[in-house]
C-alpha positions in Angstrom: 42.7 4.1 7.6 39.7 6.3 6.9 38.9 8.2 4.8 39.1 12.4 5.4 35.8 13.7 6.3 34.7 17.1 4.9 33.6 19.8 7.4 30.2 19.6 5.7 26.9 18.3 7.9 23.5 17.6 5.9 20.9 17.9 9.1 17.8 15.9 8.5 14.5 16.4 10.3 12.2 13.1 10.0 8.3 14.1 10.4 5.4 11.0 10.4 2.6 11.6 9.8 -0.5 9.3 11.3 -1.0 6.0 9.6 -3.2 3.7 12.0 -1.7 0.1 10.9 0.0 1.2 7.9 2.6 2.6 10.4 4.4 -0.3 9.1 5.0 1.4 6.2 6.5 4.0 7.4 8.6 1.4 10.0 9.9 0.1 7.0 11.1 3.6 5.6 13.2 4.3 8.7 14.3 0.9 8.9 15.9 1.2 5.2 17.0 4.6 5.9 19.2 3.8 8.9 20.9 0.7 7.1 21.8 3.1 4.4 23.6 5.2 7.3 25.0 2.5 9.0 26.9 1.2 5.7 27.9 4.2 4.2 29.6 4.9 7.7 31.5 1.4 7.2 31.9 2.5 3.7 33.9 5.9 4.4 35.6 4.2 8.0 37.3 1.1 5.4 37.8 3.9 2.3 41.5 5.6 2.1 41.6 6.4 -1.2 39.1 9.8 -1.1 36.6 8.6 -3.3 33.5 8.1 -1.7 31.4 11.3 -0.5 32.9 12.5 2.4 30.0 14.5 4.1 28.3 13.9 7.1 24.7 13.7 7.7 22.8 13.2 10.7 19.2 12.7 12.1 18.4 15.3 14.2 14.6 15.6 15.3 11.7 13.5 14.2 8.0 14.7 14.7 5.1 12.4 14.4 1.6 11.7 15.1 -0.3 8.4 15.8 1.4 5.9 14.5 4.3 7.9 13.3 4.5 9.0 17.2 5.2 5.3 17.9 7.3 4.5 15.2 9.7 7.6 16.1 9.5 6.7 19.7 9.6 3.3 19.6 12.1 3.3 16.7 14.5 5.7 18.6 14.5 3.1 21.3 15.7 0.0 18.9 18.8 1.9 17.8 19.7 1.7 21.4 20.4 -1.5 20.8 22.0 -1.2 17.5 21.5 -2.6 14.1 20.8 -6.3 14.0 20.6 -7.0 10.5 17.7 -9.9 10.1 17.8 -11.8 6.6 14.9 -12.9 4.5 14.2 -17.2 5.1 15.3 -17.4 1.6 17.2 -14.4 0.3 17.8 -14.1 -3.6 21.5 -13.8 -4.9 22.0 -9.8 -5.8 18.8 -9.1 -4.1 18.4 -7.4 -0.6 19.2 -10.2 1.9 18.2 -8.5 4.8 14.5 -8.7 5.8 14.9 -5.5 8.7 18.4 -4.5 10.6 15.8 -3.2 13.5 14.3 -6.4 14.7 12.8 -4.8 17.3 10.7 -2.1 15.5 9.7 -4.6 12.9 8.3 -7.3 15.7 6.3 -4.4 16.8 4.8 -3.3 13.5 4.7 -6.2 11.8 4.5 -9.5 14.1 2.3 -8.5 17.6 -0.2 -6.2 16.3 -2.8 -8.5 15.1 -6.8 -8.7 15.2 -6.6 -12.3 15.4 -2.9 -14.1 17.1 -2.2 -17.1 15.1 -0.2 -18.4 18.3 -3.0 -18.0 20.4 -2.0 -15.5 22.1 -3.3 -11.7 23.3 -4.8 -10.0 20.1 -6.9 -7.0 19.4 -10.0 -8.5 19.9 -9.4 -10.5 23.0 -11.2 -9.8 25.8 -8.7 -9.6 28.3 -9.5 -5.6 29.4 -12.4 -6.6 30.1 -12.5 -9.5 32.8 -10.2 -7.1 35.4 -13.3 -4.2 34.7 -14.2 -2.6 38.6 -18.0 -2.0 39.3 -17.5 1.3 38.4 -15.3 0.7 35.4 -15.9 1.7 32.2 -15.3 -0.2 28.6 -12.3 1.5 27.1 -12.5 0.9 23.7 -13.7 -1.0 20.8 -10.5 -3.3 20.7 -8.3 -4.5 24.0 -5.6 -2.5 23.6 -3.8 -4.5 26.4 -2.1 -5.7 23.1 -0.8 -2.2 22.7 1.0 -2.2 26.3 3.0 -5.7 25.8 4.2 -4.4 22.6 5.4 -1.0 24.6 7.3 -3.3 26.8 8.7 -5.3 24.4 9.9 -3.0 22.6 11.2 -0.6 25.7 13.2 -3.9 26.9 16.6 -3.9 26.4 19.4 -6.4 26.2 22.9 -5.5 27.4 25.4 -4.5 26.1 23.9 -1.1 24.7 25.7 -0.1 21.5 27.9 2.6 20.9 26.7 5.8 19.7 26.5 6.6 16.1 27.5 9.8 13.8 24.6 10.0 12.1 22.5 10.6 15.1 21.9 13.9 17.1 23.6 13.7 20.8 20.5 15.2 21.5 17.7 13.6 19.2 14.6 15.8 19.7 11.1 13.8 19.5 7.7 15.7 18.8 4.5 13.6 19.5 1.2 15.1 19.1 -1.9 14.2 20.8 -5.3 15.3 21.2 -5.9 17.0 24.7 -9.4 16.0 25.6 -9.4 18.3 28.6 -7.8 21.7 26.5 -5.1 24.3 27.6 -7.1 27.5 28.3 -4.7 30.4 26.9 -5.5 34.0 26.4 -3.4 36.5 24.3 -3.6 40.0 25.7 -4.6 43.4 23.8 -4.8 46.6 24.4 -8.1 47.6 26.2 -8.7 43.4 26.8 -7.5 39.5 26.0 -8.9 37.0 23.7 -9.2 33.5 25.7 -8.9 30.5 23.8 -8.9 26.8 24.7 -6.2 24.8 23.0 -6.6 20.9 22.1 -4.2 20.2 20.0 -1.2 19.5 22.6 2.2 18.0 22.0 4.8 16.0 24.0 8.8 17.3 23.3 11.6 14.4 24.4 15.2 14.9 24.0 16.9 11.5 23.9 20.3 11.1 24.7 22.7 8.5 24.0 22.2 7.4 20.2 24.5 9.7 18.8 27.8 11.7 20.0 28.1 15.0 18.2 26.5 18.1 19.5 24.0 19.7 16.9 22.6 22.9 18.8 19.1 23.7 17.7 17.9 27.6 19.4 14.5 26.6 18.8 14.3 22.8 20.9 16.9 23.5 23.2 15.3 26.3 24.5 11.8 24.7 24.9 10.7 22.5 27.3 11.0 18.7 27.0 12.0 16.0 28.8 15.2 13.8 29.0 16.3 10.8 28.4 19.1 8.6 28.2 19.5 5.6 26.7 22.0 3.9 29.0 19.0 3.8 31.7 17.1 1.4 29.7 19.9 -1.3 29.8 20.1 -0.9 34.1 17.5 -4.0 34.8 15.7 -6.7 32.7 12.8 -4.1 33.0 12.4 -0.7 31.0 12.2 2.0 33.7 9.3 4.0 34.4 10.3 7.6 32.4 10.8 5.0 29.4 7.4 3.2 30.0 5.7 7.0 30.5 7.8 7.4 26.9 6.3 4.7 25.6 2.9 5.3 27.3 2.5 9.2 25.2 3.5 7.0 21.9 0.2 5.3 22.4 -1.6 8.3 23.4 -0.5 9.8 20.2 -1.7 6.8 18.5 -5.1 6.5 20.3 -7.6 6.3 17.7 -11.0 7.5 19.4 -13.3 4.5 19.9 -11.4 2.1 18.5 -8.3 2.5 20.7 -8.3 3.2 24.4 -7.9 6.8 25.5 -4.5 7.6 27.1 -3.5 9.7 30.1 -0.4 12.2 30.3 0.6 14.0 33.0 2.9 17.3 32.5 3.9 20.2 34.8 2.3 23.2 34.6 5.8 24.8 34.1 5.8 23.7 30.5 3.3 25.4 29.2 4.9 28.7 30.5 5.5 30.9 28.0 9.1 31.4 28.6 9.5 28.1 28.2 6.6 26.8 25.7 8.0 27.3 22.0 5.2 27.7 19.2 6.7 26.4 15.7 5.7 30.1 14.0 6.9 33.8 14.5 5.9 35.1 17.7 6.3 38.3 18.4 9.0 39.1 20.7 6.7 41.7 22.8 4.1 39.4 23.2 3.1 36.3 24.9 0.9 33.6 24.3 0.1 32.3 28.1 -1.9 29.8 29.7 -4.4 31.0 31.4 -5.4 28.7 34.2 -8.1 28.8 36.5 -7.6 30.1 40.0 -6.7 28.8 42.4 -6.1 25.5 40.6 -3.4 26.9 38.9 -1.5 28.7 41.3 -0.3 25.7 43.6 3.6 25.3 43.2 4.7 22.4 41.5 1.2 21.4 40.1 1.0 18.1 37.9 -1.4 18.3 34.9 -3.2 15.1 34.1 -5.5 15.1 30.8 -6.7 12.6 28.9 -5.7 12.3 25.4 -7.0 10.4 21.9 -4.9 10.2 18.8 -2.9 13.1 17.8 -3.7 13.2 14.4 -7.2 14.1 14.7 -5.8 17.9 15.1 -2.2 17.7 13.7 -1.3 14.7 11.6 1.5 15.7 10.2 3.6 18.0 12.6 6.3 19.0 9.6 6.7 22.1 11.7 8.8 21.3 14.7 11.0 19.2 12.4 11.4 22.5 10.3 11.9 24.9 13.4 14.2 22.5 15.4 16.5 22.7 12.3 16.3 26.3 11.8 20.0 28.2 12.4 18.1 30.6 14.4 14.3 30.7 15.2 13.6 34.1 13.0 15.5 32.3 9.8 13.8 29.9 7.1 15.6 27.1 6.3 17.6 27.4 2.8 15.5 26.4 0.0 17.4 26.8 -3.1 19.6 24.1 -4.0 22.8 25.7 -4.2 22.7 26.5 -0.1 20.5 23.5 0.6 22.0 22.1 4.3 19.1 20.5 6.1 15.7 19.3 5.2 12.6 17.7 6.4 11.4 14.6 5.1 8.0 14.1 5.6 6.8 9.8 5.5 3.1 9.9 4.6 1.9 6.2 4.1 -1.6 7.8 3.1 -1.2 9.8 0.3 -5.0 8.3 -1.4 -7.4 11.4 -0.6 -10.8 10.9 0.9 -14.4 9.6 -1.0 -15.3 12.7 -2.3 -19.4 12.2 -1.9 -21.8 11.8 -4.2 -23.9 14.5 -5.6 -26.9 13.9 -2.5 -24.6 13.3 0.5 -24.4 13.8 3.3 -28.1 14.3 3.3 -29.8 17.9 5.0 -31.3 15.4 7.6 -29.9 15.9 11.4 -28.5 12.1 11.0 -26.9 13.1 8.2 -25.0 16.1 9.6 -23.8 14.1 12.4 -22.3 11.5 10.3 -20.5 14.0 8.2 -19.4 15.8 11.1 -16.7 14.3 12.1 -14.9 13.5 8.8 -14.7 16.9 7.9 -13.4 18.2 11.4 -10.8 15.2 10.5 -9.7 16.4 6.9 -9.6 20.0 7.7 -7.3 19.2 10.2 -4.9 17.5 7.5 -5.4 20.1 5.1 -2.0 21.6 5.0 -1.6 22.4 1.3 1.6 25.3 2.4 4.2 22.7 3.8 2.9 19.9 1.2 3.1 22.4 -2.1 6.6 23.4 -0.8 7.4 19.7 -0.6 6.9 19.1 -3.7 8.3 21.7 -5.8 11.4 20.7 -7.6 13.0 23.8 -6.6 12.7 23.3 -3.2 15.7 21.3 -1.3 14.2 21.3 1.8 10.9 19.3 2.1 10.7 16.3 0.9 7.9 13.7 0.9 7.9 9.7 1.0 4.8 8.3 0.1 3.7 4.6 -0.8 4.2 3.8 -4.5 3.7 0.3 -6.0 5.0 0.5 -9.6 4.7 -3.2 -11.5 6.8 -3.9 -14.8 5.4 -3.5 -18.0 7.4 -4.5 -20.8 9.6 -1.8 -21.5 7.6 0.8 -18.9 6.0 0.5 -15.6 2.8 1.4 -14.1 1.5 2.7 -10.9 -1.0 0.7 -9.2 -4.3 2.0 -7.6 -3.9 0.4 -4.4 0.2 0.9 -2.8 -0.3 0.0 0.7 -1.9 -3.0 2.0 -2.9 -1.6 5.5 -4.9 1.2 3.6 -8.1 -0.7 4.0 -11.0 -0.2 6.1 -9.6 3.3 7.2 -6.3 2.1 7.8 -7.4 -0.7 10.5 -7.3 -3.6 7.8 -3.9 -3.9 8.1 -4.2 -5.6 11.6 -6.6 -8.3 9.7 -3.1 -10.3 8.5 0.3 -10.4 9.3 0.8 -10.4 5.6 -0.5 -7.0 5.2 1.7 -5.4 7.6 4.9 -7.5 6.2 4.3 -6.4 3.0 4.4 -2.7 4.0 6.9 -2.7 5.7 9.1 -4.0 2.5 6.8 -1.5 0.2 8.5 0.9 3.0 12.3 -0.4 2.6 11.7 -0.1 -1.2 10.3 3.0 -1.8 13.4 4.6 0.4 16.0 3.0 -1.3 14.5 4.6 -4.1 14.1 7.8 -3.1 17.6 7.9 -1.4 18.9 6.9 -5.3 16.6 9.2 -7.6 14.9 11.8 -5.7 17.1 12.8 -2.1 19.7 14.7 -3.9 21.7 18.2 -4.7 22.8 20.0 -7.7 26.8 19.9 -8.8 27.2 23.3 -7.3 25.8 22.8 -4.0 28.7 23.1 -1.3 28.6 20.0 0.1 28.8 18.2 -3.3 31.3 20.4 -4.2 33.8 19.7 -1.3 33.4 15.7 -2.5 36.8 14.4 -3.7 37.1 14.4 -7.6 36.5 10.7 -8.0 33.5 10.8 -5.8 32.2 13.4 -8.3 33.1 11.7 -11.1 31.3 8.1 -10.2 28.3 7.7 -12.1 27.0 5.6 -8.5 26.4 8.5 -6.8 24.6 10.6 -9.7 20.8 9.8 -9.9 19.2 7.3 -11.9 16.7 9.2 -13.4 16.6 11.6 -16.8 17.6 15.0 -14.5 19.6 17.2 -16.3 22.2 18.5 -15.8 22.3 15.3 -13.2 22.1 15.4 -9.4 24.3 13.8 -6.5 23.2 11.8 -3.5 22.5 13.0 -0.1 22.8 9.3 1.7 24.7 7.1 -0.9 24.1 3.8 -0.7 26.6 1.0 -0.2 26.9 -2.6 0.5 23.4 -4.2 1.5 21.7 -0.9 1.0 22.9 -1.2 -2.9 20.9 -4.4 -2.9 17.7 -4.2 -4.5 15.0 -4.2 -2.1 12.2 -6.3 -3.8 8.7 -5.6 -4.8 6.8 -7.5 -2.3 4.0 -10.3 -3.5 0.8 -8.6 -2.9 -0.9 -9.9 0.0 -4.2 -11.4 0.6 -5.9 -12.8 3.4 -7.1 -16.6 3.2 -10.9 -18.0 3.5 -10.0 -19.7 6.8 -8.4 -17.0 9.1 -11.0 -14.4 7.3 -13.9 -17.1 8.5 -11.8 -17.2 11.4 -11.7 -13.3 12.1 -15.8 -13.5 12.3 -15.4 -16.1 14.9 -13.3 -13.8 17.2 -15.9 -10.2 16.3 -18.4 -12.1 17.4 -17.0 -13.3 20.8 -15.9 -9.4 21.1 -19.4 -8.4 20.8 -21.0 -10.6 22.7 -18.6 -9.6 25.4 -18.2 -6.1 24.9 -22.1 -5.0 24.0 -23.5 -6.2 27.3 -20.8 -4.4 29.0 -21.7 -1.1 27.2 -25.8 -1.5 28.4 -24.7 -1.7 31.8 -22.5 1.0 31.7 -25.2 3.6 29.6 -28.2 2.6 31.0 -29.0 3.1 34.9 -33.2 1.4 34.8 -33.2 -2.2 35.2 -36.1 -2.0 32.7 -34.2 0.3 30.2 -31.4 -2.3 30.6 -33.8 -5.1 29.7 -35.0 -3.1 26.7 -31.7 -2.7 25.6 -30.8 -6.3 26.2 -33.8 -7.7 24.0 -32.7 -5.6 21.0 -29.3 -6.2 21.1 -30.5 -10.1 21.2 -32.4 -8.8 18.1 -30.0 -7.1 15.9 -26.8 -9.2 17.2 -26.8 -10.8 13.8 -27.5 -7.5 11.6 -24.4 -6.3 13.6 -22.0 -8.9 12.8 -23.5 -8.9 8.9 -22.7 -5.6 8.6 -19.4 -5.8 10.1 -18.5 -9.0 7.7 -19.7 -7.4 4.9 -18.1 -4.0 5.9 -14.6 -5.9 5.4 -15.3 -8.4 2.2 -16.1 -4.8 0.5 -12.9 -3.6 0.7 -10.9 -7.0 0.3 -12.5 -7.5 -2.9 -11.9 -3.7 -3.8 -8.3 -3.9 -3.2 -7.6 -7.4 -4.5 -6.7 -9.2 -0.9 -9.1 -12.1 -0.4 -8.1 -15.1 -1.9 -10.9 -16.6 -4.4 -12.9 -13.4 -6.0 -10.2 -13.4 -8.8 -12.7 -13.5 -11.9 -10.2 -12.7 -14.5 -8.7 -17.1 -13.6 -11.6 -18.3 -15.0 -13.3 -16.0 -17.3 -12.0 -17.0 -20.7 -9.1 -15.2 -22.4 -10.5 -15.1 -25.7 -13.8 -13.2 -23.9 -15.3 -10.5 -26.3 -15.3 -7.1 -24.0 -14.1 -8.6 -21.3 -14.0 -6.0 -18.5 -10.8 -5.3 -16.4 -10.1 -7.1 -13.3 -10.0 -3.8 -11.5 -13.1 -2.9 -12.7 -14.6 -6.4 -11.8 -14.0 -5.8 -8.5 -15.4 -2.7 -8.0 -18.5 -3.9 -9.2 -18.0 -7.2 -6.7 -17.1 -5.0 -4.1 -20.5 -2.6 -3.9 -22.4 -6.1 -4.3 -20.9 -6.9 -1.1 -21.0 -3.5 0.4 -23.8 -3.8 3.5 -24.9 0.0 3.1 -27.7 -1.6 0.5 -29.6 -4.7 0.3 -30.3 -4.9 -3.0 -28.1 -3.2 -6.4 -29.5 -2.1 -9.8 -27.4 -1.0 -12.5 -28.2 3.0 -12.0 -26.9 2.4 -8.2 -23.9 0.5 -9.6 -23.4 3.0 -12.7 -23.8 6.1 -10.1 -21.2 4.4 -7.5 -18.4 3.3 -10.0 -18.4 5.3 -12.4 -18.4 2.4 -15.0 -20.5 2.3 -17.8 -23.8 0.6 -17.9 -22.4 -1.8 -20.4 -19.3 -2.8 -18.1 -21.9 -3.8 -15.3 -24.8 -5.7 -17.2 -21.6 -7.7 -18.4 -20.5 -8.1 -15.1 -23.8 -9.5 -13.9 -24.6 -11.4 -16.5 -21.2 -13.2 -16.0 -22.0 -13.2 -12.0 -25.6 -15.0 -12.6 -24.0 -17.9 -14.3 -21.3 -18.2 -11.7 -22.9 -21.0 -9.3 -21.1 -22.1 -6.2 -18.6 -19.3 -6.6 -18.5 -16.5 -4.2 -19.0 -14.2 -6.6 -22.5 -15.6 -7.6 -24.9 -13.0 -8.4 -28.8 -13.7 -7.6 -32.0 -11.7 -9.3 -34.1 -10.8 -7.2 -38.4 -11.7 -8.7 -39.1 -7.9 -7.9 -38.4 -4.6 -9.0 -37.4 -0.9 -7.7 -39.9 1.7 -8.3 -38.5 2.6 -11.8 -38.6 -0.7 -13.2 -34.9 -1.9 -12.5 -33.8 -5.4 -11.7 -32.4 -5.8 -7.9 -29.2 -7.6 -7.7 -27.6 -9.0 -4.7 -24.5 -11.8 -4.1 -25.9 -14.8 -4.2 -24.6 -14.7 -0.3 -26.8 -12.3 0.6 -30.0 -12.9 -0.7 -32.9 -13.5 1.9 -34.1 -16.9 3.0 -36.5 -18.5 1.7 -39.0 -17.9 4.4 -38.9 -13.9 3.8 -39.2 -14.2 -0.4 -42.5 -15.5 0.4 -45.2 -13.9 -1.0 -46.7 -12.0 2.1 -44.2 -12.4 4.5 -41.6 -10.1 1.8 -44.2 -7.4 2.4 -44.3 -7.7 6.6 -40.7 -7.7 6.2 -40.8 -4.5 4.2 -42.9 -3.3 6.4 -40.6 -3.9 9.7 -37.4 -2.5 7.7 -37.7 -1.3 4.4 -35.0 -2.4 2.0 -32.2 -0.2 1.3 -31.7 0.0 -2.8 -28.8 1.5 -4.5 
């Protein structure tokens, strides 16, 4: 017999933000988060004796961009299937057993999304988009993202029998995805005496899915807008996912369309849904006026027209759509969510998996120069954009019960203490694209993910003693210490999602990861058969002269080998940074009993600007200005480096000087041949391309 449920409902809005590969982190999160459901639910269905918290709470919209788009979407579509709990090769006794209970959502973060398939199979820098390129065709993207659309598949196709629905699941689950309109949604907002036209970019795509759960949770502000359904039952019909679910699928990766790197995606959407009487904007609108599109006549004015645009990732304008989360949950659209604990009922949990802020720049970049400009450009559109300091502040006061934030946290063991490591997430290299370098990366994510829910389900997703919900908990639910947080609160705080059976298992701090000598030799292998097939591709497509196409040609054939360099050297920066190349660990064989022996953190920072490609050659002012460390920390750095022979940190002097007198350092790797330290032939080669010094 079960035990009595309370009348009480905690409604949870899920918002992820963009993350590139390090979606896997936030994978993870949802995959903990719905095993923590799924077992309490057993918990309270086997319980008789009333003492286990007898709330309810249940999943209700979840907003994303990029690769939160995909993981919502595509994570929506594994509970279809229900929880498959998937143990570790070799799980620990007491530990967490279970590697993922979505198998599905972690083969797609964690298994097929790859630079280089270990099985041989399609990868991200195959070349398989481009041998079915037209005449008239054009390159789509930096990476074959034909990858992308097997993992859509696979992930939309469904084995019978579907499973039942589940209480902690919205009958209607509402899904925001943003993306980037390339083409714009012309509006105007009328005044008196005129109207101000404006073009909008930053578009979204609303689905209601129906299926995963069976109670009705009305929501004035999504049921009223426009959005599209679905139900789940369709996708078990036939051994292929039907076409609304592969359109589904399809906006997930235009969300997640990183421009350049990832192909461009098309949407199409009725005019109809940008009405304004049926278009809802997540802020207060005036009830007397309307914010309409204004379309161009007499394109707009056929009946039934079909908008097609073209879309890149939807974190370039909104990367972290908290507000439809917060307005979907809203009692009514003109009321705030409660914030005080006390009348807490609802919150958003926002799953960030890139919480490390931007390079600030140094004191002379960008440079005044038009190059300059250009390059700067777009990174500060980008972290405008993401500057949202109203919904983040709010998230993470400790008054506030409804925001919340989940964000990558690596915290190692230190005696009787721990400490925070620099680097959390594995995929957080090279702009978040590194994590598609290795499986390992990804795996370890995910698990970083698992662990840093179960976590904050236990210490920091909770509500104060005289809350309602915690006070309608039987007495000996109250009174167990197991569903009071961990941490030094006081007076203490109780649970939102206890956790019980495998959810009570500790999930384990993963091994950090790092990517061997052969597959990284390996990954230059494969970027070099993408450029070679890819670059002559782009001439033909840029360049309409047969002798501008020639020109082109000759000094690509040129610089083929400055391009891969840079590329190589672009990526051994930031492994050595972040600690995941095996073999640049100094600290194994510099001796323990060293005098000033630097840290291994701050090693690598001086390794990894040594490798970086943006100079040629280092001296200790470039190295002092770009670490931060002190002079002393680098000449001892160096002088351990030149003694180094045969390892790959092996430093090399160069026989010359900068203009004020400093010695010019390189890896050993990177020096010049032979041929061009000759006296003479240095200089022409100066003369052709000056050397970059930092």
């Amino acid at each position: 017999m079960a035990q009595q449920r309370s009348e009480h409902v905690y409604e949870l809005g899920l918002t992820m933000a963009g993350a590139i590969s390090a979606g896997a982190y936030s994978a993870g999160v949802l995959d903990f988060l719905v095993q923590a459901l799924d077992e309490w639910e057993k918990a309270l269905a086997a319980e008789a004796d009333d003492a286990l918290p007898n709330h309810s709470v249940v999943i209700k919209v979840i907003s994303g961009a990029s690769a939160g788009s995909l993981t919502g979407a595509l994570g929506a579509a594994a509970l279809a299937g229900g929880l498959k709990p998937e143990p570790f090769d070799a799980p620990r006794v007491s530990k967490q057993k279970y590697r993922c209970v979505l198998p599905t959502l972690y083969r797609t973060w964690v298994v097929d999304p790859c630079m280089v398939s270990r099985a041989g199979g399609p990868d991200l820098l195959s070349v398989n988009d481009l041998q079915d390129l037209g005449k008239d065709s054009r390159v789509p993207s930096i990476l074959d993202c034909t990858l992308l659309d097997r993992i859509k598949e696979h992930a939309l196709t469904m084995v019978a029998p579907q499973a039942p629905p589940v209480p902690y699941i919205a009958e209607k689950l509402h899904i925001y995805m943003t993306v980037s309109n390339l083409r714009g949604v012309p509006y105007s907002v009328k005044f008196t005496g005129g109207a101000h036209g404006m073009m909008s970019h930053g578009d979204r795509v609303h689905y209601i899915v129906e299926g995963l759960g069976k109670t009705s949770y009305p929501s004035d502000f999504a049921d009223s807008d426009s959005g599209l359904t679905l139900n789940v039952a369709s996708l078990f019909t036939s051994n292929t996912p039907p076409q609304e679910w592969l359109d589904y699928g399809e906006v997930a990766l235009a969300s997640g369309a990183f421009p350049l790197g990832l192909s461009p995606r098309y949407v199409s959407a009725a005019l109809d849904a940008y009405a304004s009487g049926t278009r809802k904007w997540p802020y207060d609108v005036p009830p007397t006026v309307a914010v309409e599109p204004n379309w161009p006549k007499p394109w707009g004015a056929e009946p039934g027209k079909i908008f097609k645009f073209l879309n890149v990732d939807g974190g370039l304008i909104n990367n972290e759509p908290f507000e439809y989360a917060r307005c979907t949950l809203r009692k009514s659209p003109s009321q705030a969510n409660p914030r005080e604990g006390r009348e807490a009922d609802r919150s958003v949990i926002l799953i960030d998996p890139f919480p490390e802020p931007p390079d600030f720049l140094a004191d002379d970049k960008p440079s005044p120069g038009l190059a300059g400009i250009i390059g700067a450009l777009f990174p500060a559109l980008k972290n405008q954009a993401r500057f949202k300091p109203g919904e983040l502040l709010l998230a993470a006061a400790d008054t506030v019960y409804s925001r919340y934030l989940v964000a990558p946290h690596r915290t190692v063991k230190a005696g009787d203490g721990e400490w925070e490591e620099r680097y959390a997430i594995a995929c957080g290299l090279l702009g978040g694209f590194g994590g598609f370098l290795d499986e390992k990366f990804r795996a370890h994510d995910f698990q970083l993910g698992r662990r840093n829910c179960q976590r904050f389900l236990r210490e920091v997703f909770t509500l104060p003693a005289d809350n309602g919900i915690i006070q309608a908990w039987p007495d000996k639910a109250k009174a167990n210490p197991d569903f009071q947080t961990t941490s030094a609160s006081d007076p203490k705080e109780f649970t939102i999602i206890p956790l019980f059976g495998s959810a009570r298992e500790e999930v384990e701090l993963p091994p950090w990861p790092q990517i061997g000598n052969q597959d990284f030799d390996a990954l230059q292998t494969r970027i070099r058969a993408r450029l070679e097939a890819i670059a002559p591709k782009l001439i033909e497509e840029q360049s309409k002269g047969v002798l501008m196409r020639r020109v082109l040609k000759f000094a690509l054939w040129l610089g083929k080998e400055k391009i891969l360099d840079y590329a190589k050297f672009a990526i051994l920066s930031d492994l050595i940074r972040r600690d995941q190349i095996e073999g640049w660990d100094l600290s194994a064989v510099w001796s323990p009993a060293a005098v000033n022996r630097p840290s291994d953190k701050d090693m690598r920072m001086v390794l990894a600007e040594l490798a970086s490609p943006a100079f040629d050659y280092r001296t200790v002012p470039g190295l002092v200005l770009a670490t931060g460390l002190s002079a002393t920390v680098i000449e001892t750095v160096l002088s351990f480096c030149l003694k180094s022979q045969d390892r790959p940190w092996e430093v090399w002097s160069a026989d010359r000087k900068d203009g004020q007198g400093n010695t010019l350092y390189a890896l050993a790797s990177r020096k010049p041949s032979l041929f061009w330290r000759l006296p003479g032939i240095r200089n022409i080669g100066d003369w052709v391309s000056e050397p970059a010094i930092g």
